[in-house]
N, C-alpha and C positions, 0 to 999 in steps of 0.2 A: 228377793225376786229373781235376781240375774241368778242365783246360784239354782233356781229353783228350776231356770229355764235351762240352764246348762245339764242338770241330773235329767231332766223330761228327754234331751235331745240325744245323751248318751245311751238312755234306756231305748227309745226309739231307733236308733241306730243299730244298736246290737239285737234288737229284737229283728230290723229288717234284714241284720246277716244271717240270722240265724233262722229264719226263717227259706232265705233263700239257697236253693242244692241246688247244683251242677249238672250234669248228665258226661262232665266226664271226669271219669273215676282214673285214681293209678292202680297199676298192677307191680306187683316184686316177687312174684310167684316164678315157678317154673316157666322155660319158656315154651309157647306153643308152639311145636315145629309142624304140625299138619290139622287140617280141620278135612275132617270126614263126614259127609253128607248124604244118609240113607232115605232116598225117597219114597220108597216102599212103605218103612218104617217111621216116618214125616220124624226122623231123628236127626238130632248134627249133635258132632261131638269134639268138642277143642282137644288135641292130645299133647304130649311131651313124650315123644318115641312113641312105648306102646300101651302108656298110663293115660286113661283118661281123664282128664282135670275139670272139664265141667261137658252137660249132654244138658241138649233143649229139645225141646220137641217143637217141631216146626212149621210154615204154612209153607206152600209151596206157586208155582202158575197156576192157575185157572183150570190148565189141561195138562194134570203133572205125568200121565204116562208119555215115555218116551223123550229121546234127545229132542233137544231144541232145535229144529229144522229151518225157521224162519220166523222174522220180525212178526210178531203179532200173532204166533199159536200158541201160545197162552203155554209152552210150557218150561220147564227147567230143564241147562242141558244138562249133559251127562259128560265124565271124563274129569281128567286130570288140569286144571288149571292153576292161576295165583291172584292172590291179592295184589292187585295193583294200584288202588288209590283208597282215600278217605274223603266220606263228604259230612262234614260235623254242622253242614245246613241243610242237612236232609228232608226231603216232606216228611220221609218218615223217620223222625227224629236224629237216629245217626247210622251212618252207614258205611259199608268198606265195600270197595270195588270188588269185582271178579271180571279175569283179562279175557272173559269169553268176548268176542269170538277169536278161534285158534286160529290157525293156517291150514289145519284139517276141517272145521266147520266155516271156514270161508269156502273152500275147495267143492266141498258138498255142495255146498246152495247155489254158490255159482252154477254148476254142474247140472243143476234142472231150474236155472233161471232164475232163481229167488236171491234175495237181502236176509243174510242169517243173525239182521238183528245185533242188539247187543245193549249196553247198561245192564248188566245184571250184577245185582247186589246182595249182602245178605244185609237188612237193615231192621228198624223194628217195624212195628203195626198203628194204625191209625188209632185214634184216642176210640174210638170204639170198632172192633173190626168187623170184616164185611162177612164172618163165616171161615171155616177151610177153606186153602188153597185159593186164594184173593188173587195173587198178586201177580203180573203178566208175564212172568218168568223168574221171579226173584226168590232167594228162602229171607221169610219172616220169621224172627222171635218177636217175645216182648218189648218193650221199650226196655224194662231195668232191663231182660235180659241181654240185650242190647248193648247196653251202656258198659256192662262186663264185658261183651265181646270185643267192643271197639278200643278197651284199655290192654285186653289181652294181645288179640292178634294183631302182628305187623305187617306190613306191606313186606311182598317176595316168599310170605306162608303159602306152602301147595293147598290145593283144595282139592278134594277126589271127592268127585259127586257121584253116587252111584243110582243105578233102578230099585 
């Protein structure tokens, strides 16, 4: 009987590992030196120089024409930025910082009186999403797609977000 309950609990055991995945992945691949973000195109593309290593298609703010102007117009900005943090307790599953706002998109807003805003991530999407273009400034992938991004890219990668 003891040995019977010993086989039950190893079975048990490795059935609950094996059952349970992660959401963060490793990467040994190329490294990504830039991530390009076509909003136009709702495309982003992880690069290594001038090879592209993996391309999502993307959700973008609410109100995705045009730079982001100020807290709350629903759009993505535009420009040259970096990854500057990781939140791996994201609402939306995982996510990597973007150091928007610049010292150029402070300068703006101040300039005609507004708050230019900021948190903008690229992270994934809610367990079911709300449509294109959801998210109050942010680019959405999928969650896996996600889970790939956030093993690839590091903190101090440029981001060029474009129209």
């Amino acid at each position: 009987m003891q040995i019977l309950k010993m086989v039950a609990m190893t079975v048990l055991a490795f059935g609950l590992t094996a059952c349970s995945s992660s959401k963060f992945k490793t990467y040994d691949g190329p490294e990504v030196t830039r991530v390009i973000v076509n909003k136009g195109n709702r495309a982003m593309f992880l690069m290594h120089g001038d090879e592209v290593l993996k391309h999502y298609v993307v959700d973008l703010g609410f109100e995705p024409q045009g730079h982001k102007e100020a807290e709350g117009d629903g759009r993505t900005p535009e420009g040259e930025y970096l990854i500057d943090r990781r939140n791996p307790n994201s609402s939306f599953h995982l996510s990597i910082g973007i150091d928007y706002p610049n010292e150029q998109d402070v300068a703006k807003a101040k300039a005609v009186g507004l708050d230019p805003g900021g948190d903008i991530f690229i992270h994934g999407g809610p367990t079911r999403p709300f449509g294109p273009d959801w998210t109050a400034g942010c680019i959405s992938v999928t969650n896996d797609e996600m889970e790939d991004v956030y093993a690839m890219v590091n903190d101090g990668t440029p981001v060029l977000i474009t129209p």
